[in-house]
N, C-alpha and C positions, 0 to 999 in steps of 0.2 A: 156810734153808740159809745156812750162813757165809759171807760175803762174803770171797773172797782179798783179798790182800796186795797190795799192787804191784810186791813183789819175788818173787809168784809165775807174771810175766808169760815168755813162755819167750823164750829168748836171742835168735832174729830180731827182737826187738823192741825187746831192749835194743841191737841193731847200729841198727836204723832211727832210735833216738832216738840217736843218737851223731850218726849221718851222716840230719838231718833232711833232707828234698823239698825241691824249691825251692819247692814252693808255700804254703810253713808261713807264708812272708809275709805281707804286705796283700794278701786277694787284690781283684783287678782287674772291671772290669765291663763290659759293653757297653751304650749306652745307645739305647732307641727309643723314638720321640715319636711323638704323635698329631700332626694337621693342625690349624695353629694354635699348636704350641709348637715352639720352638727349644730349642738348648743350644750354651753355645759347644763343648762338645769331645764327639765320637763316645763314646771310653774315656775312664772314670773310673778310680782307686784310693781304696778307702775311705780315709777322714782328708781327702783332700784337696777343694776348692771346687771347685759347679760351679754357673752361673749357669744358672737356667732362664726363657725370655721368651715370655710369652702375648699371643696377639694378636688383634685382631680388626679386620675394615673399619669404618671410620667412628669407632674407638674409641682413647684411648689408649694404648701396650701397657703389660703390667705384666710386672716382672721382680723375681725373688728370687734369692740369693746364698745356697745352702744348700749346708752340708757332708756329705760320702757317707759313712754308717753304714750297716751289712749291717741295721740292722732296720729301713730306710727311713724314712720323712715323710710327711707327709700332699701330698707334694706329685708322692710317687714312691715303688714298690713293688719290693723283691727280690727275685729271682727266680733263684733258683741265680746265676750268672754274667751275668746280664742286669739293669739297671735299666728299670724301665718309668714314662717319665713321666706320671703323669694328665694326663687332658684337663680345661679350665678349670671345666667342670659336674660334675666328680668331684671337684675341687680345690676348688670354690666359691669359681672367684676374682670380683671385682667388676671390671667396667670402667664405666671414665668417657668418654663423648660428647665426642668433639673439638669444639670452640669453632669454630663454622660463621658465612658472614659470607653476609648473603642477597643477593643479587644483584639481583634480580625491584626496579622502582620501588615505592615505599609507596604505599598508598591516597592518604595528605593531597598527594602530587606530585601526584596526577593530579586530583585536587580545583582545588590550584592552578590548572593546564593548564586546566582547562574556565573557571576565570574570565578567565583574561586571553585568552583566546578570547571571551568573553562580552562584555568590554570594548573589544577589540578590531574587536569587533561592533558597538557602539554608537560608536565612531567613524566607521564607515565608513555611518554613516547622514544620509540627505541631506533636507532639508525642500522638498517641492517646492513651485515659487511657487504664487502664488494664482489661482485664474483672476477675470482681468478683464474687467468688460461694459464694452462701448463705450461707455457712460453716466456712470461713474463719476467721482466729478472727483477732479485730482489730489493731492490733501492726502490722502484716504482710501487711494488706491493708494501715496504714500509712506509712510504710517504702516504699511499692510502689511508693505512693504517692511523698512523697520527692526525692525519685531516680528521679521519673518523672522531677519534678520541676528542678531541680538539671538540667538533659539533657537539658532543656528547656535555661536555664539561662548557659550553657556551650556554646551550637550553637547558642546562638545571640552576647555570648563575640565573639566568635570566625568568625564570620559574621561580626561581627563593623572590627576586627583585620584585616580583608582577604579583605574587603572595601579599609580600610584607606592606606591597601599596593599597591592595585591596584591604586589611586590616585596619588601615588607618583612615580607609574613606568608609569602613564599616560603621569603625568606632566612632568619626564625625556625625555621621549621615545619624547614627543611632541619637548621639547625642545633640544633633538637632531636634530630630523628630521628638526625643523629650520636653526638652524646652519649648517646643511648639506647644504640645500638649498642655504641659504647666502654665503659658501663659495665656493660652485660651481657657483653661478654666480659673483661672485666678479673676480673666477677664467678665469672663460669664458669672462668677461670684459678686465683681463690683458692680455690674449692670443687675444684677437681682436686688442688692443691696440699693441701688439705688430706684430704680424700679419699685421697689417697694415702699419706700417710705416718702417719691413724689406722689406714686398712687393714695397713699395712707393724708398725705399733708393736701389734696387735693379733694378727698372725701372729705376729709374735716372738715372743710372750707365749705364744699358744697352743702351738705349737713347745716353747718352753724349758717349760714344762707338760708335755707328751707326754711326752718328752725325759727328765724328771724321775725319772716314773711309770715311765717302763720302765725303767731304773736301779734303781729300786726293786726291780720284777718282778724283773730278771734276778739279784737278790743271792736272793729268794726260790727262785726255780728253781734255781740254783747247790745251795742247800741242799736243796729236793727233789731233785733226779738223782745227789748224794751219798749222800743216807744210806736211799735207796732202793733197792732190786734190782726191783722190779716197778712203769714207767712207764707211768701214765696221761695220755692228750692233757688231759683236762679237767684234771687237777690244775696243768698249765702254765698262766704268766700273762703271759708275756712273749713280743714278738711273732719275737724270736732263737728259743727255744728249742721254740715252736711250728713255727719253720719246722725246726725240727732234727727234732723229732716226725712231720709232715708227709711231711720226704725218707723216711724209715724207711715212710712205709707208700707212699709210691710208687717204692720201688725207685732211688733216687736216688743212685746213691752217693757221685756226685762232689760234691750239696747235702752228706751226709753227713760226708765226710772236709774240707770248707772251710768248716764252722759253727764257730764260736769254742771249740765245747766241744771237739770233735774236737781243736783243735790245742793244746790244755791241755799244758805239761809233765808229763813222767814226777816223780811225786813234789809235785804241785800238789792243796793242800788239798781241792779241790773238786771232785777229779778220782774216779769210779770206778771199782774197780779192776775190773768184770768189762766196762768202755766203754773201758778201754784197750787189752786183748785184743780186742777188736772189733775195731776202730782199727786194732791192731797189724796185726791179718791181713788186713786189707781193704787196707792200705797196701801189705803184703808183696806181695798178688796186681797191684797195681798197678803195682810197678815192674817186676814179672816179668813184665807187658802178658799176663797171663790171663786171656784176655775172656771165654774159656768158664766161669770160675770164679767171674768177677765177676758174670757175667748170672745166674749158681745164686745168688750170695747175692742178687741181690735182689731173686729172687723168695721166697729163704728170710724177707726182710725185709718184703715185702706178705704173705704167709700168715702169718707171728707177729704181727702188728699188726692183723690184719682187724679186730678188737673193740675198738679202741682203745687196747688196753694193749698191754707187751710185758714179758717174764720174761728177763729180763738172764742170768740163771745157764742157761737151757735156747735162747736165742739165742746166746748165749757159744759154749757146746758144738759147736755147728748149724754157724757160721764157722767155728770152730778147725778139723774137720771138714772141709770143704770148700778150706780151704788145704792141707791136708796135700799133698804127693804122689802122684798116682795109685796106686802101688803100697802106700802106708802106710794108706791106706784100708782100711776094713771091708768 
């Protein structure tokens, strides 16, 4: 069947394109997060930044600065008038270990500890005298004597020596185990640092990738829903004009009339003429707030779509139909 004209859209339509809705705008979004993700602002408007922050106990957060497009990110999903932020396991984001500082004493302190107890041990040990028989003469009991002394004055050099070594393998050992500390988290610092910003320059990438691709898509789809009158969901490749294909079969109408294609100018290359009679009437019934009329089309838009397709020229008919006036009716 011959596809109309755009100049054979009937005159309500050409009043409604004169005096556009107010929502032909940017439209607006409401934003909900999972547990564990922030945003700095509730409401978004698409074009404009919104900072998204993941976080976790024990972990460093991570944050992305990404701009609000109606065919979402991988970082967040649209949803008629809602953005939904993924959570960090749908998002696959990475976190990094905060640089922890142990508390608990090391093994080699308490090593320390037991010797200069050990040492402190051997000072406090005493040679007891000899015992003497009444027999004995005294040259043999003085040499005793001085041996004694002798030991006595040998294990307290040798007690000071065994001390002052422990001291200084304290004070090594201590000031290793500093430095160890220090340069494990100096380490753990440049690996976050870096960590961070290969992750950061690797989203970008991915991102402006997607980004790309569906630019692409959407110039393709632009030209199927043009020079097509019967829409199929598989023949769509972009994740816009799926979600447009989508509202149509659930009844959606307000997805419907705020997809980018919906709000196309009268007289725009890309535009179909039997999608702007849709449009036209679906808008009409809108400002006239016929809610009984609008709930008829969409259910007339879940029964024409059931199979995945839909016939432009006999869904046309079906809404134009359904605006009329009660009385102009068949």
């Amino acid at each position: 069947m011959e596809q109309p004209t755009i100049d054979s859209a009937p005159n309500n339509a050409q009043t409604n394109q004169q005096n556009p809705p107010n929502n032909a705008g940017r439209p607006s979004y409401t934003v909900s997060t999972p547990d564990g993700v922030e945003v700095d602002k509730p409401n978004v408007v698409e074009g404009t930044a919104m900072l998204i922050t993941y976080s976790r106990t024990g972990f460093s957060p991570v944050s992305y600065k990404v701009t609000v497009k109606s065919i979402g990110s991988r970082l967040y999903v649209v949803n008629g008038d809602t953005i939904r932020v993924k959570s960090a396991e749908e998002a696959g984001i990475t976190f990094t270990r905060k640089a922890g500082q142990d508390s608990s004493q090391p093994l080699n302190m308490v090593i320390v500890e037991n010797k200069r107890a050990a040492a402190t041990d051997n000072r406090n040990v005493s040679t007891p005298p000899p015992t003497l028989s009444g027999s004995g003469d005294s040259n043999a009991w003085l040499k005793m004597l001085v041996c004694a002394l002798a030991g006595l004055i040998v294990g307290f050099l040798l007690a000071n020596l065994l001390h002052s070594g422990n001291d200084e393998e304290d004070d090594e050992e201590t000031t290793v185990t500093t430095s160890s500390r220090m340069t494990k988290v100096e380490n753990e610092d440049e690996n976050d640092y870096e960590d961070k910003y290969e992750n950061e320059d690797e989203n970008d990438y991915e991102n402006e990738a997607y980004l790309q691709q569906q630019q692409s898509f959407e110039q393709e789809d632009l030209m199927y829903l043009k020079q097509n009158d019967v829409w199929r969901m598989d023949e769509l490749k972009s994740e816009k004009y799926k979600a447009l294909f989508s509202a149509m079969t659930r009844g959606n109408i307000t997805g419907l009339l705020d997809n980018d294609y919906s709000l196309l100018p009268r007289g725009d290359n890309n535009l179909n003429g039997y999608w702007y009679q849709i449009v036209s009437s679906l808008q009409k019934l809108q400002d006239e707030e016929n809610y009984d009329a609008l709930e008829e089309c969409a259910n007339t838009f879940m029964n024409m779509t059931q199979d995945g397709s839909c016939k432009l020229f006999d869904l046309t008919d079906a809404i134009k139909g359904i605006a009329l006036p009660p009385a102009q009716r068949n």
